[in-house]
C-alpha positions in Angstrom: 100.8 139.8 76.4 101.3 137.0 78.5 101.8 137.9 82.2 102.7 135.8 85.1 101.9 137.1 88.7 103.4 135.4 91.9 102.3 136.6 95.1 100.9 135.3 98.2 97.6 136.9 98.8 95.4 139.6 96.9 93.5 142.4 97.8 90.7 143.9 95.9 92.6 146.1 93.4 94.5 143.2 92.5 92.1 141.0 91.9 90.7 143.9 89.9 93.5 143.8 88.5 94.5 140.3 86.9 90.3 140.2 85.8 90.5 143.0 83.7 93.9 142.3 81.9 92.3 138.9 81.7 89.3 140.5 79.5 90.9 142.8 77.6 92.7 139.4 76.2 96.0 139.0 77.8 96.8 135.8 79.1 97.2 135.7 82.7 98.4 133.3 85.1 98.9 133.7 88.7 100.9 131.7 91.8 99.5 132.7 95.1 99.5 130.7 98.5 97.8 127.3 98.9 96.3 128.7 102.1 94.1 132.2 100.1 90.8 131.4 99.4 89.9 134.3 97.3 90.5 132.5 93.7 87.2 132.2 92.4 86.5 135.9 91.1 90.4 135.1 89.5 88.7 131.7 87.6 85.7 133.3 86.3 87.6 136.7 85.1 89.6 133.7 83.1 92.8 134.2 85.3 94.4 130.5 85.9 95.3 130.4 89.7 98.1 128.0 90.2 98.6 127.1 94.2 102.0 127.0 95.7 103.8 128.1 98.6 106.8 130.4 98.8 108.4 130.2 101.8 111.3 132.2 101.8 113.7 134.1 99.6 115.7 131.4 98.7 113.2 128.8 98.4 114.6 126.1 96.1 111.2 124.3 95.4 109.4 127.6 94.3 112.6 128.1 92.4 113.0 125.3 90.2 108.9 125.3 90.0 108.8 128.4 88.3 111.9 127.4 86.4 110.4 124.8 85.2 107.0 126.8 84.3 109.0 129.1 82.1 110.5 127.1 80.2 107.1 125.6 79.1 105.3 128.4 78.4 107.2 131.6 78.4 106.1 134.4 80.0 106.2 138.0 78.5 106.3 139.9 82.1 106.5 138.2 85.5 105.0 140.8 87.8 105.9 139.7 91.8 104.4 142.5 94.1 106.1 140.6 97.5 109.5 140.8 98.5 109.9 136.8 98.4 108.1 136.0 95.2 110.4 138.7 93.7 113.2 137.2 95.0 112.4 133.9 93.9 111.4 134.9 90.2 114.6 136.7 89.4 116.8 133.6 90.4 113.9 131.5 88.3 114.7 134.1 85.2 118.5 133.7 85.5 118.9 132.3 82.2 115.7 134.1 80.6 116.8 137.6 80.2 114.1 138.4 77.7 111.4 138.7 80.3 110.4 141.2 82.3 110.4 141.1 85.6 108.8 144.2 87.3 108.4 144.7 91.3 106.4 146.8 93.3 107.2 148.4 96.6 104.3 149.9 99.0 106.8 151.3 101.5 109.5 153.7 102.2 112.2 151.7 104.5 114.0 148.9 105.2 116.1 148.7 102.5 120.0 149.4 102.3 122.4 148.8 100.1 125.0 146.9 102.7 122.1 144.1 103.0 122.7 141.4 101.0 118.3 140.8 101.3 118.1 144.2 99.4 120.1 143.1 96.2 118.4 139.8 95.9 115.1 141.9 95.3 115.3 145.8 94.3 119.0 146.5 93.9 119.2 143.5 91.7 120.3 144.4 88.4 117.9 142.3 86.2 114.9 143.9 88.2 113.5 146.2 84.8 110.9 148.0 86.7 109.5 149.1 90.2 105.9 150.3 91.1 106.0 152.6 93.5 102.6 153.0 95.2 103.3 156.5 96.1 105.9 159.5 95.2 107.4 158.9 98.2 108.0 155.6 97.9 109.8 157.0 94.5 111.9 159.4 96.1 112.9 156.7 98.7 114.0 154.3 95.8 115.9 157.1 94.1 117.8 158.2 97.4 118.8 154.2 97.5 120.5 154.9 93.6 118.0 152.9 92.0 117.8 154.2 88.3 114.8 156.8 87.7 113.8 155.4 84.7 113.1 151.5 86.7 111.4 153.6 88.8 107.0 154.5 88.5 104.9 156.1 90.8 101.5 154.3 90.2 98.7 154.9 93.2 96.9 151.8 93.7 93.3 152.5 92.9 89.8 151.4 94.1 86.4 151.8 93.5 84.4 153.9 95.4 81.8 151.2 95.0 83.3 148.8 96.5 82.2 150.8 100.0 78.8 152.1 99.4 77.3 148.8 101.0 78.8 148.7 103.4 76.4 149.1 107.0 77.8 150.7 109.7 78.0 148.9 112.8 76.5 150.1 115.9 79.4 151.7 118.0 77.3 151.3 121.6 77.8 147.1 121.5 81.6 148.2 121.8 81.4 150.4 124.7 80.9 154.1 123.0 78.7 156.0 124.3 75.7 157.1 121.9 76.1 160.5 121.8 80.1 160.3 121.5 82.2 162.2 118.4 84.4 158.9 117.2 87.4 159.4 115.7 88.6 155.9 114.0 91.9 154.6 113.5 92.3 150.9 111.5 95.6 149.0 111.0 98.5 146.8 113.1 99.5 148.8 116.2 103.2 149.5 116.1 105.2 152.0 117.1 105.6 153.7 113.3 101.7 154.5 113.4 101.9 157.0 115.9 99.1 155.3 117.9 101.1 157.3 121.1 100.5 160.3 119.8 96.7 159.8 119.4 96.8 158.7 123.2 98.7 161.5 123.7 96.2 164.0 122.4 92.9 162.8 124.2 93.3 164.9 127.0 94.3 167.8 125.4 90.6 167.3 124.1 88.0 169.8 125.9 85.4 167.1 127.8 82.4 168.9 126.8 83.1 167.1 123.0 82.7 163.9 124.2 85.6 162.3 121.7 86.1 158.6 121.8 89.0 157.1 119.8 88.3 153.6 118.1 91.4 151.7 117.9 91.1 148.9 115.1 93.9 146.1 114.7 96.5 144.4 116.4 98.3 145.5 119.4 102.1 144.8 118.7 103.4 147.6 120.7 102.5 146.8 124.5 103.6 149.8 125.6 100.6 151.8 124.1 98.1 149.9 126.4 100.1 150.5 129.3 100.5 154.5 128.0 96.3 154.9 127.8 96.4 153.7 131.6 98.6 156.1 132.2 97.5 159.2 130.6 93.6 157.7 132.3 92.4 157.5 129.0 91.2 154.2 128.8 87.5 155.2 128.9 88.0 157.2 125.6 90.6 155.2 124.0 88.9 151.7 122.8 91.1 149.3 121.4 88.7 146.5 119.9 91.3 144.1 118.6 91.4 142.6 114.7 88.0 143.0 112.5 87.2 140.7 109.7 85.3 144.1 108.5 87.3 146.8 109.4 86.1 149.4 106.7 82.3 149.0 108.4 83.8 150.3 111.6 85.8 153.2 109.5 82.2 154.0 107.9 80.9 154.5 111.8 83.4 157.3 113.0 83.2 160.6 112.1 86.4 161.0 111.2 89.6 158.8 110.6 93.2 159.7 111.8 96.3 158.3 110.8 99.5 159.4 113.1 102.1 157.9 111.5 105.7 159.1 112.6 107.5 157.0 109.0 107.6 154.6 106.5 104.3 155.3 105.0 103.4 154.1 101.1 99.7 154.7 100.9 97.8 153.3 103.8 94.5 151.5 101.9 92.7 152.6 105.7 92.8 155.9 104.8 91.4 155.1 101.6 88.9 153.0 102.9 87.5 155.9 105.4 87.6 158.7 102.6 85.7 156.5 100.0 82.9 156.3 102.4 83.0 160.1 103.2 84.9 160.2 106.1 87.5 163.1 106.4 90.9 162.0 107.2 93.7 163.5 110.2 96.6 162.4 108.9 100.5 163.0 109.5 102.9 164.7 106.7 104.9 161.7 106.5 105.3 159.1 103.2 102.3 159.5 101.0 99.7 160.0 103.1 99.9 163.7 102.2 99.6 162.7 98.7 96.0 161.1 99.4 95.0 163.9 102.1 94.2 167.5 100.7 95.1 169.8 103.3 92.0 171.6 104.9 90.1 170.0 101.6 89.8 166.4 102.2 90.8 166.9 105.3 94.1 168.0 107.6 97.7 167.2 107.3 99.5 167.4 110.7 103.2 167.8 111.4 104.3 163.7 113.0 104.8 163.6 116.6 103.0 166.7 117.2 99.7 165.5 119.7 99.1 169.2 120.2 98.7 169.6 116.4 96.5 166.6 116.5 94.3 167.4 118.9 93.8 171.1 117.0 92.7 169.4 114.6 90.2 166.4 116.2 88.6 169.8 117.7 88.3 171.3 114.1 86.1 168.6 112.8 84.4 167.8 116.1 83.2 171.8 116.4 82.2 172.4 112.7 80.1 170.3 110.9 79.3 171.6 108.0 83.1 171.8 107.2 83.5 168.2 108.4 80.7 167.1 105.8 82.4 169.1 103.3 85.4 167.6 103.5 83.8 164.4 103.5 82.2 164.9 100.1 85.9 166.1 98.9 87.3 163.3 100.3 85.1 160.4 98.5 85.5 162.6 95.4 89.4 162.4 95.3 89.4 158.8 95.5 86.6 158.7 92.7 89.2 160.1 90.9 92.7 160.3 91.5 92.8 156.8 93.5 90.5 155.3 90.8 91.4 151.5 90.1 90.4 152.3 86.3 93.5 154.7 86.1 96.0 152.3 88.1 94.8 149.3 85.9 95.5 151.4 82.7 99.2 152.5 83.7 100.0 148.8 84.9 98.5 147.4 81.8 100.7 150.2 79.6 103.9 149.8 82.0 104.1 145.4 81.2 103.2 146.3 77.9 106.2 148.6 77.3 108.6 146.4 79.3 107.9 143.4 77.3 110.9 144.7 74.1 113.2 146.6 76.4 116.6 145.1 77.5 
């Protein structure tokens, strides 16, 4: 098989990825942005990295670029995991039917079927297959009358090894106190994360507990810094900004929550947190259930409820021998279900049985 990726960027389970199709034989080749400088585990796995920007939907240059790349060396399966590099490769495929080209959508949202944006990428007709990252993004797609059978629901996996180096920074240098219960939360602040119903919850919190919330990422919803004045829970509520190591502060907390009120896929902070034994609060909304065991791995909450979330911040803060346990669950499910090794072997078979379908 000979597989072409376009993207921009890659995390670690893609780059996981591209390496191992690239050993087990397959040829692979993969477009990303002139600006990511995380090639060289791609070079060495055998992966050739080609370099070149994709600006837009509709770029023209990409376009004819890829066009032209095509017709040279025909591809058996593009695979374009970004809305604009899926864009772009169906218009480059327009005469090249044969191939298949196969999205991948990490989301519920945003799409509708009166925005012309939506059919250039997964309404389009020549679009063979979808990877949904969760079953919720698959019920999504099927509520938009996208075909069942485009349609996969494939977690993306990692390796629980990947996190067991990880050191733990010291909380104190960012104002917590020693002594504090830490409950983390890791990703861009805006209003769909539910970051006012963490503030929201703090002083439902009895004081003798001593919980701190750690607030990782960028603030794009001013209103939530103005909210944590107003609730006077700024000494409790720490918002620290962007961290080049985010999953080091994760591995510091005692336990993660993620109040998302919509539009949830399968949030890799989660993941990140439960890998390294760290039980998870986290909302019944997209596929975060689907990661989260309920009173296992840790709790699923109704969205919107801070009540319901501060229950259960006071569960895990009061018993810690169920807090451990869930832990241990926790890093266990992703050993398992959310393994990379399963994710790399249903991608690998999906391409493979795309490649003489029409």
């Amino acid at each position: 098989m000979y597989l072409l990726a376009i993207t921009e960027t890659n995390d670690r389970s893609e780059i996981e990825l591209y390496r191992t199709l690239a050993s087990k034989g397959h040829k692979v080749d993969l477009i990303c942005a002139p600006h990511w400088q995380g090639e060289a585990p791609l070079i060495q796995g055998g992966v050739r990295v080609i370099k070149m920007p994709i600006r837009h939907r509709l770029d023209g240059f990409a376009i004819r670029e890829i066009n032209r790349m095509i017709n040279q060396s025909a591809p058996d399966v593009i695979y374009a995991p970004i809305n604009r590099a899926l864009s772009v490769a169906l218009m480059a495929t327009h005469r090249h039917k044969r191939i298949a080209v196969i999205g991948y959508r990490g989301t519920t949202g945003h799409l509708s079927r009166w925005d012309p944006a939506s059919w250039l990428t997964y309404f389009h007709p020549r679009l063979r297959h979808i990877v949904c990252v969760s079953e919720a993004v698959r019920q999504y797609l099927l509520s938009k009358r996208i075909p069942a059978n485009r349609l996969h629901t494939i977690y993306k996996g990692h390796r629980i090894e990947w996190y067991d180096d990880i050191k733990p920074v010291d909380l104190r240098e960012l104002g917590i106190p020693q002594n504090a219960f830490v409950i983390g939360f890791t990703g861009n602040i805006r209003p769909v994360k539910g970051i006012d119903v963490l503030l929201q919850s703090l002083p439902l919190l009895p004081p003798e507990l001593n919980i701190h919330a750690l607030i990782v990422g960028e603030v794009r919803d001013e209103a939530i810094k103005t909210m944590a004045s107003r609730l006077g829970v700024t000494d409790r509520a720490h918002f620290v900004g962007y961290h080049h190591n985010a999953p080091a502060l994760t591995g510091a907390c005692d336990a993660f929550v993620m109040p998302s009120v919509e539009r949830e896929g399968l949030p890799r902070a989660v993941i990140e947190a439960m890998a390294q034994r760290i039980p998870a609060i986290v909302s019944n909304v997209g596929g975060l259930p689907e990661l989260v065991e309920n009173g296992v791995s840790g709790i699923v909450t109704a969205p919107r409820d801070h009540q319901a979330l501060a229950n259960a911040i006071v569960t895990l803060a009061r018993y810690a021998e169920k807090r451990k346990a869930m832990g241990i669950a926790a890093r266990e499910r992703i050993a398992t279900t959310f393994n990379v090794d399963s994710t790399i072997h249903k991608i690998e078979a999906l391409f493979q049985s795309s490649i003489h379908q029409k």
